[in-house]
KEKETI-211753 format. One record per residue (C-alpha): residue in one letter; x, y, z; residue number from 1. Coordinates in steps of 0.2 Angstrom, whole numbers, plus 5000, padded with zeros to 4 digits. Each point is the difference from the previous one (the first is absolute). Layout:
<pts>
PT  residuo    px    py    pz  num
PT        A     X     Y     Z  NUM
...
</pts>
This chain:
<pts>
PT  residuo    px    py    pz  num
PT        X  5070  4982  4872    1
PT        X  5016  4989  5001    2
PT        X  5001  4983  5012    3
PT        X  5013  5011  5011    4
PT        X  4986  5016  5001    5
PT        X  4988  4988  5004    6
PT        X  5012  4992  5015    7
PT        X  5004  5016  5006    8
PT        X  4982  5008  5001    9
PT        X  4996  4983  5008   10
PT        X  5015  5000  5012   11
PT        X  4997  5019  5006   12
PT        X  4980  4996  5004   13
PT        X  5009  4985  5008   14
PT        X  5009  5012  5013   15
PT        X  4989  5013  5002   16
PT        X  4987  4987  5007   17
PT        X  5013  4992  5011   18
PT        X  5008  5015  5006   19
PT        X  4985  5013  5002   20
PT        X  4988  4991  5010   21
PT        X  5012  4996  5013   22
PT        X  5005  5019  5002   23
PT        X  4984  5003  5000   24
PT        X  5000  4985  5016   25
PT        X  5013  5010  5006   26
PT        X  4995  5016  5000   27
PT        X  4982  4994  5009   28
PT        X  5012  4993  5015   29
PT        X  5010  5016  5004   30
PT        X  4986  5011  4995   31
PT        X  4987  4990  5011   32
PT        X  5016  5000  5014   33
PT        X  5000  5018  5000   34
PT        X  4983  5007  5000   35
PT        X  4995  4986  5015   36
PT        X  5014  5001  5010   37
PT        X  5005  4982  4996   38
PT        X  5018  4995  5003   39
PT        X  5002  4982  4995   40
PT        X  5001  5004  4980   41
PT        X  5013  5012  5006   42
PT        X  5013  4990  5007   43
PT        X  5004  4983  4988   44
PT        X  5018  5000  4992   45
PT        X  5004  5019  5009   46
PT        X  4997  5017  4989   47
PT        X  4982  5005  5002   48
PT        X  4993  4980  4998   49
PT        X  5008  4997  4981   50
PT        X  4998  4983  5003   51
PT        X  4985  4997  5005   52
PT        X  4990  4996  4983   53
PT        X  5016  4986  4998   54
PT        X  4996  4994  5018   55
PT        X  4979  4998  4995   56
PT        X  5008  4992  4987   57
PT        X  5011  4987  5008   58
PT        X  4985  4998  5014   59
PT        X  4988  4993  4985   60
PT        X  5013  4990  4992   61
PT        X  5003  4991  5016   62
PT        X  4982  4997  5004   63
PT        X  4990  4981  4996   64
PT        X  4990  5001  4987   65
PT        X  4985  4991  5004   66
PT        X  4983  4995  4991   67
PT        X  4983  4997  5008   68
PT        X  4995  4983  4998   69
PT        X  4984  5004  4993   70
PT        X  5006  5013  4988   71
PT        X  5000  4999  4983   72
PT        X  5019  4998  4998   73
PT        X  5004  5005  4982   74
PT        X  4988  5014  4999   75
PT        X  5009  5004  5019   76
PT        X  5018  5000  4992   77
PT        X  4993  5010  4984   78
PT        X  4991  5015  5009   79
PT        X  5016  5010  5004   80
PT        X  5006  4999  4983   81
PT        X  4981  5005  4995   82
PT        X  5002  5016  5011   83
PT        X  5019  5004  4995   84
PT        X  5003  4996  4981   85
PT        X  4987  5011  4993   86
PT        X  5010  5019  5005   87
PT        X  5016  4993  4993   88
PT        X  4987  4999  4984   89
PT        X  4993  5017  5003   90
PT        X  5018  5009  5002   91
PT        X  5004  4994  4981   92
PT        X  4988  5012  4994   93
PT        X  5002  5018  5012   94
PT        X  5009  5011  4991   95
PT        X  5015  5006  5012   96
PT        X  5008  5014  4987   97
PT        X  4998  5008  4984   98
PT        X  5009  4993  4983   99
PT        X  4994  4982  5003  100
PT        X  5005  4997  5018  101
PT        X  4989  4987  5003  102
PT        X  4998  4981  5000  103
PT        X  4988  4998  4986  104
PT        X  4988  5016  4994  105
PT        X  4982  4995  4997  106
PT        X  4986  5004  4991  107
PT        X  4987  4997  5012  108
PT        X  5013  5004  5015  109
PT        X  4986  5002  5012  110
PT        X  4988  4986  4997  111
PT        X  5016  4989  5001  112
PT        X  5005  5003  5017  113
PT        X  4983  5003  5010  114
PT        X  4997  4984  4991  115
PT        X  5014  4991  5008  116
PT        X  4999  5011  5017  117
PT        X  4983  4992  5002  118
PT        X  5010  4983  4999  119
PT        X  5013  5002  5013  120
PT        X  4985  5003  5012  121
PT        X  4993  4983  4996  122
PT        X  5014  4993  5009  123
PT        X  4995  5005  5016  124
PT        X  4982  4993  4996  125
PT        X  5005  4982  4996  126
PT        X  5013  5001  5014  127
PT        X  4985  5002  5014  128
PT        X  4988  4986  4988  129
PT        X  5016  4986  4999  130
PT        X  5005  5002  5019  131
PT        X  4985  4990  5008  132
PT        X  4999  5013  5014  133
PT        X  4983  5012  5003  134
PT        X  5011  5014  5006  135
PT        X  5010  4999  4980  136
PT        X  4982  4996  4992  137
PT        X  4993  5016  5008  138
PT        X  5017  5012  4996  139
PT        X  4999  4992  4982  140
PT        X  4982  5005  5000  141
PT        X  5003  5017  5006  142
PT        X  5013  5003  4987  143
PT        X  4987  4993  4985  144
PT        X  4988  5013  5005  145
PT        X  5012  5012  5001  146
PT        X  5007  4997  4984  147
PT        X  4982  5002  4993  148
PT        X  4997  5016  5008  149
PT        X  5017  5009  4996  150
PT        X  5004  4992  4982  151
PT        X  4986  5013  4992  152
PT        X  5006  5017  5008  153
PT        X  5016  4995  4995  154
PT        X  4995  4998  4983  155
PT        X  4992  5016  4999  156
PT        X  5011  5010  5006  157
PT        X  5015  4994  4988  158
PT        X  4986  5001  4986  159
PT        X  5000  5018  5004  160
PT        X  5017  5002  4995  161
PT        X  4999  4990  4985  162
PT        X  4986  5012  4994  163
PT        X  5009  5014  5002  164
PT        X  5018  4994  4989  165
PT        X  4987  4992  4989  166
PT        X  5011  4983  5002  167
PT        X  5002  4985  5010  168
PT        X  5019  4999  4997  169
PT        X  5009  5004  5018  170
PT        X  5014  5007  4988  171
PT        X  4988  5010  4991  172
PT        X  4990  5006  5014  173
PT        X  5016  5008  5008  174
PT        X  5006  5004  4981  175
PT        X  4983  5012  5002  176
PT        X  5002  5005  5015  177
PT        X  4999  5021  5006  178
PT        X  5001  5005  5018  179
PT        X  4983  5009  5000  180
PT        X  4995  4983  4998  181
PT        X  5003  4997  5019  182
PT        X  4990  5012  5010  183
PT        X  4982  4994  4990  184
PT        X  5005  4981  5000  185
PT        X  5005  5002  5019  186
PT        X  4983  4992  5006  187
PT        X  5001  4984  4990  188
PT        X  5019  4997  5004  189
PT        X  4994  5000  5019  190
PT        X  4987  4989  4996  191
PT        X  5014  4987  4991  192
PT        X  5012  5000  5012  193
PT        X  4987  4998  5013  194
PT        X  4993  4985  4992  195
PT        X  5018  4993  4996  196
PT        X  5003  5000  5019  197
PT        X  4983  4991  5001  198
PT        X  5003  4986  4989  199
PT        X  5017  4998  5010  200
PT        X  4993  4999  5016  201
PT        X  5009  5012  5005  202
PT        X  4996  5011  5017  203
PT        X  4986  5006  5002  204
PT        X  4992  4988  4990  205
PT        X  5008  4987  5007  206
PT        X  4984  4990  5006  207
PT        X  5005  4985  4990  208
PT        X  5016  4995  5011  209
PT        X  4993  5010  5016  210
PT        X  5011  4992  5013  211
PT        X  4990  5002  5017  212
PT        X  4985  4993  4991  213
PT        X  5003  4987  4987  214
PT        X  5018  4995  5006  215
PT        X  5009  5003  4983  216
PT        X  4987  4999  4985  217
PT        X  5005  4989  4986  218
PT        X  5017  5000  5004  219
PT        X  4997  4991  5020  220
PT        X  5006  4985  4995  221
PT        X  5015  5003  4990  222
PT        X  5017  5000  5007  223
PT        X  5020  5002  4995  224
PT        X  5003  5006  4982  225
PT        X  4981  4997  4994  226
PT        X  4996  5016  5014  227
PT        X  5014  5010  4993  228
PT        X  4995  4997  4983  229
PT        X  4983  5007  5005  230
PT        X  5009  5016  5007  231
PT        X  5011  5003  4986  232
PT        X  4984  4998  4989  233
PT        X  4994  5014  5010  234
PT        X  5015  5011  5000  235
PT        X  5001  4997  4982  236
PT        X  4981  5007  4997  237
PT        X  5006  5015  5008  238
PT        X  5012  5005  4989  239
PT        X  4990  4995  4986  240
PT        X  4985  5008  5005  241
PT        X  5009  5017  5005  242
PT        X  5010  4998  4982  243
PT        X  4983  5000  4992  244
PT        X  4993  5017  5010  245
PT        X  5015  5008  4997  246
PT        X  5000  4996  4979  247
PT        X  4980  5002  4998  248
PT        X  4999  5014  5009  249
PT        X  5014  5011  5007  250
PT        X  5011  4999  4985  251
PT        X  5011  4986  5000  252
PT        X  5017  5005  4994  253
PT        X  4994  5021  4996  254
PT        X  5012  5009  5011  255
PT        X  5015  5011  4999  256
PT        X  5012  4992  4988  257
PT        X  4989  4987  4995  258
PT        X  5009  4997  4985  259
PT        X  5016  4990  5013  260
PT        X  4991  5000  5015  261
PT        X  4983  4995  4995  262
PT        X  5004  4983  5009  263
PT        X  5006  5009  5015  264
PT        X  4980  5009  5001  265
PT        X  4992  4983  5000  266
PT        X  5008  4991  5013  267
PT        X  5000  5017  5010  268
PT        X  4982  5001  5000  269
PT        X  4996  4983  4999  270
PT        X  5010  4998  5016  271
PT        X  4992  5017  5010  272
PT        X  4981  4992  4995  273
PT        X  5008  4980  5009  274
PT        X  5004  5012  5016  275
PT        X  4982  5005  4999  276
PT        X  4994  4983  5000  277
PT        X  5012  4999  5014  278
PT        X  4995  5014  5010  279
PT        X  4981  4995  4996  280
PT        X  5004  4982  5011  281
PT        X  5007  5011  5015  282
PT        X  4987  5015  5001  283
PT        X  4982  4991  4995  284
PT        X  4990  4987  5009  285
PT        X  4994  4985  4992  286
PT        X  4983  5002  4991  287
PT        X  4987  4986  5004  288
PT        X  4995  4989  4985  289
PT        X  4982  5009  4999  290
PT        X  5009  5018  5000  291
PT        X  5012  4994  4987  292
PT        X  4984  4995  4990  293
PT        X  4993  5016  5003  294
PT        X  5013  5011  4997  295
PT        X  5004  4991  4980  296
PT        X  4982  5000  4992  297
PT        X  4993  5018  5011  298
PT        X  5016  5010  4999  299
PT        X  5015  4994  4986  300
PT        X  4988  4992  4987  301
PT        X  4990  5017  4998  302
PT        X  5016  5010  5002  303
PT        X  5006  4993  4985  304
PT        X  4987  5000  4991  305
PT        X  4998  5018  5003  306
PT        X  5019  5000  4992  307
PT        X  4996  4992  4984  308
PT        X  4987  5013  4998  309
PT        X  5010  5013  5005  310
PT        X  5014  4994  4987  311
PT        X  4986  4999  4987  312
PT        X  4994  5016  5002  313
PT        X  5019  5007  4999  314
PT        X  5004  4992  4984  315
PT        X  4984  5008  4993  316
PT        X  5006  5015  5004  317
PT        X  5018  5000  4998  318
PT        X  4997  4989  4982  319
</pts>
Protein backbone atom coordinates (compact mmCIF):
# COMPACT_ATOMS: atom_id res chain seq x y z
CA UNK A 1 0.00 0.00 0.00
CA UNK A 2 1.37 3.18 -1.56
CA UNK A 3 1.64 6.78 0.52
CA UNK A 4 -1.33 8.01 -1.86
CA UNK A 5 -3.56 4.64 -0.93
CA UNK A 6 -2.79 5.38 2.50
CA UNK A 7 -3.84 9.30 2.01
CA UNK A 8 -6.91 8.31 0.38
CA UNK A 9 -8.23 5.61 2.79
CA UNK A 10 -7.28 8.11 5.33
CA UNK A 11 -9.04 11.16 3.62
CA UNK A 12 -12.44 9.01 2.78
CA UNK A 13 -12.62 7.72 6.88
CA UNK A 14 -11.96 11.55 7.16
CA UNK A 15 -15.33 12.58 5.47
CA UNK A 16 -17.42 9.96 6.33
CA UNK A 17 -16.91 10.82 10.00
CA UNK A 18 -17.59 14.55 9.26
CA UNK A 19 -20.32 14.19 6.93
CA UNK A 20 -22.43 11.14 8.44
CA UNK A 21 -22.78 12.20 11.94
CA UNK A 22 -24.18 15.40 11.11
CA UNK A 23 -26.88 13.69 8.77
CA UNK A 24 -27.42 11.65 11.24
CA UNK A 25 -27.97 15.29 13.36
CA UNK A 26 -30.10 16.09 10.73
CA UNK A 27 -32.11 13.53 10.28
CA UNK A 28 -32.80 13.44 14.36
CA UNK A 29 -34.11 17.26 14.00
CA UNK A 30 -36.78 16.71 11.07
CA UNK A 31 -37.50 13.22 12.13
CA UNK A 32 -38.09 14.47 15.95
CA UNK A 33 -40.09 17.73 14.25
CA UNK A 34 -42.39 15.26 12.59
CA UNK A 35 -43.42 12.74 14.91
CA UNK A 36 -43.87 15.57 17.85
CA UNK A 37 -45.53 18.14 16.00
CA UNK A 38 -42.56 20.49 16.43
CA UNK A 39 -42.30 23.38 14.06
CA UNK A 40 -39.13 25.20 15.06
CA UNK A 41 -36.56 22.61 13.17
CA UNK A 42 -38.79 23.23 10.38
CA UNK A 43 -38.56 26.62 9.53
CA UNK A 44 -34.59 27.78 9.58
CA UNK A 45 -33.14 28.83 5.91
CA UNK A 46 -37.04 27.94 4.27
CA UNK A 47 -37.45 24.18 2.63
CA UNK A 48 -38.47 21.98 5.27
CA UNK A 49 -35.82 23.47 8.01
CA UNK A 50 -32.32 22.53 5.81
CA UNK A 51 -30.65 24.92 7.72
CA UNK A 52 -31.22 24.08 10.93
CA UNK A 53 -28.13 21.82 11.80
CA UNK A 54 -26.00 24.92 10.27
CA UNK A 55 -27.92 27.24 12.49
CA UNK A 56 -27.09 24.88 15.99
CA UNK A 57 -23.95 25.18 14.42
CA UNK A 58 -23.38 28.92 14.21
CA UNK A 59 -25.40 29.14 17.81
CA UNK A 60 -22.38 26.99 19.56
CA UNK A 61 -19.74 28.72 17.71
CA UNK A 62 -21.01 32.04 19.00
CA UNK A 63 -21.42 30.81 22.60
CA UNK A 64 -18.43 31.83 25.66
CA UNK A 65 -16.69 29.09 26.36
CA UNK A 66 -16.22 29.08 29.97
CA UNK A 67 -14.37 26.89 32.58
CA UNK A 68 -15.42 26.38 36.33
CA UNK A 69 -12.89 27.83 38.60
CA UNK A 70 -12.38 24.82 40.38
CA UNK A 71 -12.26 22.42 37.57
CA UNK A 72 -9.48 20.67 36.48
CA UNK A 73 -8.89 22.67 33.33
CA UNK A 74 -6.62 20.45 31.07
CA UNK A 75 -8.42 17.40 31.95
CA UNK A 76 -11.63 19.89 31.27
CA UNK A 77 -10.43 21.04 27.67
CA UNK A 78 -9.36 17.16 26.90
CA UNK A 79 -12.57 15.29 27.82
CA UNK A 80 -14.41 16.24 24.41
CA UNK A 81 -11.63 15.19 22.41
CA UNK A 82 -11.67 11.84 24.88
CA UNK A 83 -15.41 11.17 23.79
CA UNK A 84 -14.90 12.16 19.97
CA UNK A 85 -11.50 10.86 18.69
CA UNK A 86 -11.92 7.38 19.39
CA UNK A 87 -15.13 6.67 16.40
CA UNK A 88 -12.92 8.34 13.86
CA UNK A 89 -10.55 5.34 15.09
CA UNK A 90 -13.32 2.82 14.93
CA UNK A 91 -14.45 3.84 11.37
CA UNK A 92 -10.85 2.96 9.96
CA UNK A 93 -11.50 -0.55 10.52
CA UNK A 94 -15.75 -1.28 9.44
CA UNK A 95 -15.60 -2.71 6.36
CA UNK A 96 -18.05 -0.51 4.16
CA UNK A 97 -17.85 -2.87 0.73
CA UNK A 98 -16.35 -5.97 -0.70
CA UNK A 99 -12.77 -6.01 -2.62
CA UNK A 100 -11.00 -3.97 0.10
CA UNK A 101 -13.47 -1.07 0.57
CA UNK A 102 -12.35 -0.27 3.82
CA UNK A 103 -9.83 1.87 5.81
CA UNK A 104 -7.67 -0.77 7.18
CA UNK A 105 -8.80 -4.60 7.38
CA UNK A 106 -7.88 -6.29 10.75
CA UNK A 107 -7.08 -9.45 12.08
CA UNK A 108 -8.70 -8.99 15.39
CA UNK A 109 -11.33 -6.39 13.80
CA UNK A 110 -13.49 -6.92 16.70
CA UNK A 111 -11.44 -6.72 19.70
CA UNK A 112 -10.01 -3.49 18.15
CA UNK A 113 -13.01 -1.48 18.10
CA UNK A 114 -15.00 -2.55 21.36
CA UNK A 115 -11.61 -1.80 22.66
CA UNK A 116 -11.53 1.74 21.54
CA UNK A 117 -15.48 2.13 21.79
CA UNK A 118 -14.90 1.53 25.52
CA UNK A 119 -12.51 4.63 25.30
CA UNK A 120 -14.69 7.15 23.72
CA UNK A 121 -17.06 6.49 26.74
CA UNK A 122 -14.26 7.53 29.14
CA UNK A 123 -14.70 10.94 27.88
CA UNK A 124 -17.88 11.65 29.38
CA UNK A 125 -16.49 10.12 32.70
CA UNK A 126 -13.59 12.37 33.26
CA UNK A 127 -15.66 15.25 31.96
CA UNK A 128 -18.14 15.02 35.09
CA UNK A 129 -14.69 14.05 37.55
CA UNK A 130 -12.68 17.48 36.06
CA UNK A 131 -15.71 19.96 36.21
CA UNK A 132 -15.80 20.44 40.04
CA UNK A 133 -19.53 20.21 40.06
CA UNK A 134 -21.63 17.25 41.99
CA UNK A 135 -24.38 17.41 39.40
CA UNK A 136 -21.20 16.30 36.47
CA UNK A 137 -19.52 14.06 39.37
CA UNK A 138 -22.87 12.13 39.67
CA UNK A 139 -23.64 11.96 35.65
CA UNK A 140 -19.84 10.88 35.29
CA UNK A 141 -20.58 8.17 37.82
CA UNK A 142 -23.70 7.08 36.15
CA UNK A 143 -21.88 6.70 32.89
CA UNK A 144 -18.91 4.47 34.89
CA UNK A 145 -21.49 2.11 36.06
CA UNK A 146 -23.12 1.92 33.07
CA UNK A 147 -20.10 1.37 31.15
CA UNK A 148 -19.49 -1.71 33.55
CA UNK A 149 -22.82 -3.06 33.01
CA UNK A 150 -23.16 -2.96 29.22
CA UNK A 151 -19.40 -3.35 28.02
CA UNK A 152 -20.01 -7.42 28.78
CA UNK A 153 -23.37 -8.10 26.77
CA UNK A 154 -21.75 -6.21 24.17
CA UNK A 155 -18.93 -8.59 24.19
CA UNK A 156 -20.91 -11.39 23.99
CA UNK A 157 -23.01 -10.92 21.57
CA UNK A 158 -20.18 -9.88 19.01
CA UNK A 159 -18.38 -13.08 20.27
CA UNK A 160 -21.22 -14.88 19.13
CA UNK A 161 -20.61 -13.93 15.58
CA UNK A 162 -17.10 -14.33 15.70
CA UNK A 163 -17.79 -18.04 16.61
CA UNK A 164 -19.91 -18.65 14.17
CA UNK A 165 -17.23 -17.22 10.84
CA UNK A 166 -14.54 -18.77 12.97
CA UNK A 167 -12.71 -15.26 12.79
CA UNK A 168 -12.21 -12.05 14.31
CA UNK A 169 -11.59 -10.17 11.19
CA UNK A 170 -14.64 -7.80 10.40
CA UNK A 171 -13.59 -8.38 6.59
CA UNK A 172 -13.67 -11.92 7.25
CA UNK A 173 -16.77 -12.28 9.29
CA UNK A 174 -18.69 -10.64 6.40
CA UNK A 175 -16.24 -12.66 3.86
CA UNK A 176 -18.21 -15.79 5.78
CA UNK A 177 -21.13 -14.48 5.97
CA UNK A 178 -24.88 -16.63 4.60
CA UNK A 179 -28.23 -15.22 5.20
CA UNK A 180 -29.54 -17.98 7.29
CA UNK A 181 -27.14 -16.62 9.55
CA UNK A 182 -29.62 -13.87 10.45
CA UNK A 183 -32.69 -15.44 11.79
CA UNK A 184 -30.56 -17.58 14.64
CA UNK A 185 -28.10 -14.63 15.46
CA UNK A 186 -31.34 -12.30 15.70
CA UNK A 187 -31.28 -12.44 19.63
CA UNK A 188 -27.67 -11.49 20.10
CA UNK A 189 -27.82 -8.45 17.48
CA UNK A 190 -30.61 -7.05 19.73
CA UNK A 191 -28.69 -7.49 22.61
CA UNK A 192 -25.68 -5.38 20.86
CA UNK A 193 -27.40 -2.73 19.48
CA UNK A 194 -29.18 -2.39 22.78
CA UNK A 195 -26.04 -2.18 24.79
CA UNK A 196 -24.47 0.25 21.98
CA UNK A 197 -27.29 2.59 22.71
CA UNK A 198 -26.50 1.97 26.41
CA UNK A 199 -22.92 2.96 26.48
CA UNK A 200 -24.09 6.03 24.38
CA UNK A 201 -26.47 7.16 26.65
CA UNK A 202 -28.70 7.22 24.32
CA UNK A 203 -32.74 7.28 25.23
CA UNK A 204 -33.92 5.33 27.12
CA UNK A 205 -30.88 4.80 29.04
CA UNK A 206 -30.30 8.30 29.21
CA UNK A 207 -30.14 8.34 33.12
CA UNK A 208 -26.56 9.64 32.90
CA UNK A 209 -27.54 13.18 31.44
CA UNK A 210 -31.29 13.05 32.73
CA UNK A 211 -32.17 16.79 32.41
CA UNK A 212 -35.14 17.20 35.05
CA UNK A 213 -32.91 15.50 37.54
CA UNK A 214 -29.28 16.02 37.25
CA UNK A 215 -29.30 19.33 35.14
CA UNK A 216 -27.18 17.94 32.29
CA UNK A 217 -24.70 15.07 33.57
CA UNK A 218 -21.17 15.31 32.87
CA UNK A 219 -21.55 17.63 30.29
CA UNK A 220 -23.56 20.81 32.84
CA UNK A 221 -20.78 22.74 32.69
CA UNK A 222 -19.57 22.78 29.31
CA UNK A 223 -20.47 25.47 26.92
CA UNK A 224 -19.73 26.69 23.05
CA UNK A 225 -17.75 24.26 20.90
CA UNK A 226 -16.63 21.93 23.86
CA UNK A 227 -20.86 21.11 24.19
CA UNK A 228 -20.91 20.53 20.43
CA UNK A 229 -18.01 18.36 20.49
CA UNK A 230 -19.86 16.22 23.02
CA UNK A 231 -22.94 16.13 20.61
CA UNK A 232 -21.02 15.33 17.59
CA UNK A 233 -19.19 12.59 19.68
CA UNK A 234 -22.52 11.26 20.21
CA UNK A 235 -23.80 11.47 16.78
CA UNK A 236 -20.68 10.04 15.59
CA UNK A 237 -21.27 6.74 18.01
CA UNK A 238 -24.41 6.30 16.16
CA UNK A 239 -23.29 5.74 13.10
CA UNK A 240 -20.48 3.80 14.33
CA UNK A 241 -22.57 1.67 16.51
CA UNK A 242 -25.43 1.12 13.88
CA UNK A 243 -22.41 0.39 11.21
CA UNK A 244 -21.23 -2.25 13.46
CA UNK A 245 -25.00 -3.99 13.83
CA UNK A 246 -25.35 -3.84 10.41
CA UNK A 247 -21.79 -5.69 9.46
CA UNK A 248 -21.81 -8.26 12.43
CA UNK A 249 -25.11 -9.14 12.02
CA UNK A 250 -27.42 -8.20 9.09
CA UNK A 251 -24.84 -8.60 6.36
CA UNK A 252 -22.98 -5.56 5.81
CA UNK A 253 -22.52 -5.23 2.07
CA UNK A 254 -24.54 -8.88 1.06
CA UNK A 255 -27.46 -7.61 -1.06
CA UNK A 256 -28.52 -7.47 -4.55
CA UNK A 257 -25.63 -6.52 -6.70
CA UNK A 258 -23.17 -6.49 -4.01
CA UNK A 259 -20.45 -6.79 -6.25
CA UNK A 260 -21.06 -2.54 -7.28
CA UNK A 261 -23.41 -1.71 -4.82
CA UNK A 262 -22.20 -3.52 -1.78
CA UNK A 263 -21.38 0.10 -0.41
CA UNK A 264 -24.61 1.28 -1.23
CA UNK A 265 -26.33 -1.90 1.40
CA UNK A 266 -23.96 -0.61 4.28
CA UNK A 267 -24.93 2.80 4.53
CA UNK A 268 -28.67 1.79 3.69
CA UNK A 269 -28.83 -0.33 6.55
CA UNK A 270 -26.50 1.46 8.72
CA UNK A 271 -28.70 4.48 8.19
CA UNK A 272 -32.36 2.54 8.77
CA UNK A 273 -30.69 1.02 12.30
CA UNK A 274 -29.53 5.52 13.27
CA UNK A 275 -33.47 6.04 12.47
CA UNK A 276 -34.22 3.48 15.06
CA UNK A 277 -32.11 4.89 17.63
CA UNK A 278 -33.98 7.93 16.58
CA UNK A 279 -37.21 6.67 16.85
CA UNK A 280 -36.20 4.82 20.25
CA UNK A 281 -35.59 8.82 21.73
CA UNK A 282 -39.30 9.77 20.62
CA UNK A 283 -41.40 6.55 21.51
CA UNK A 284 -39.58 5.32 25.14
CA UNK A 285 -39.41 6.86 28.52
CA UNK A 286 -36.35 7.20 30.12
CA UNK A 287 -35.41 4.14 32.28
CA UNK A 288 -34.22 4.95 35.99
CA UNK A 289 -30.57 4.11 36.91
CA UNK A 290 -31.70 0.92 39.06
CA UNK A 291 -33.91 -0.34 35.87
CA UNK A 292 -31.01 0.25 33.68
CA UNK A 293 -28.95 -1.96 36.11
CA UNK A 294 -31.54 -4.35 36.04
CA UNK A 295 -32.40 -4.64 32.71
CA UNK A 296 -28.18 -5.51 31.61
CA UNK A 297 -27.14 -8.29 34.08
CA UNK A 298 -31.15 -10.02 34.48
CA UNK A 299 -32.22 -9.66 30.75
CA UNK A 300 -29.20 -8.94 27.98
CA UNK A 301 -26.23 -10.70 29.71
CA UNK A 302 -28.29 -14.04 29.89
CA UNK A 303 -29.68 -13.42 26.37
CA UNK A 304 -26.45 -13.44 25.07
CA UNK A 305 -25.16 -15.83 26.72
CA UNK A 306 -27.91 -18.01 25.65
CA UNK A 307 -26.57 -16.91 21.90
CA UNK A 308 -23.17 -18.13 22.27
CA UNK A 309 -24.66 -21.39 23.20
CA UNK A 310 -26.89 -21.48 20.68
CA UNK A 311 -24.02 -20.64 18.14
CA UNK A 312 -22.00 -23.44 19.67
CA UNK A 313 -24.41 -25.80 19.40
CA UNK A 314 -24.99 -24.81 15.58
CA UNK A 315 -21.41 -25.21 14.61
CA UNK A 316 -21.65 -28.69 16.17
CA UNK A 317 -24.15 -29.54 14.10
CA UNK A 318 -23.57 -27.82 10.93
CA UNK A 319 -19.45 -28.64 11.20
Amino acid sequence: MDVWEVALRVGAVLVAFLVLPLLVGQGEHKAMAHMQGRLGPMHAGGFHGWAQLIADGVKFAQKEDTVPEGADRRIFRLAPAVALIPYLVVLIAIPVGPDGFVGQSLDAGIFFVLAVLGIGVLGSLIAGWASANKYSLLGGLRTAAQLMAYELPLLLSAASVAMAAGTLSLTGILNEFEWWWVPWQLVGAFVFFTAGLAELQRPPFDAPIAPEEIIFGAYTEYSGLRFAFFLLAEYAGIVVISALTAVLFLGGWHGPFSDQLGWLWTLLKTGALCFVVIWARVAWPRLRADQIQKFAWTVLVPLALAQIALTGVIKVVIG
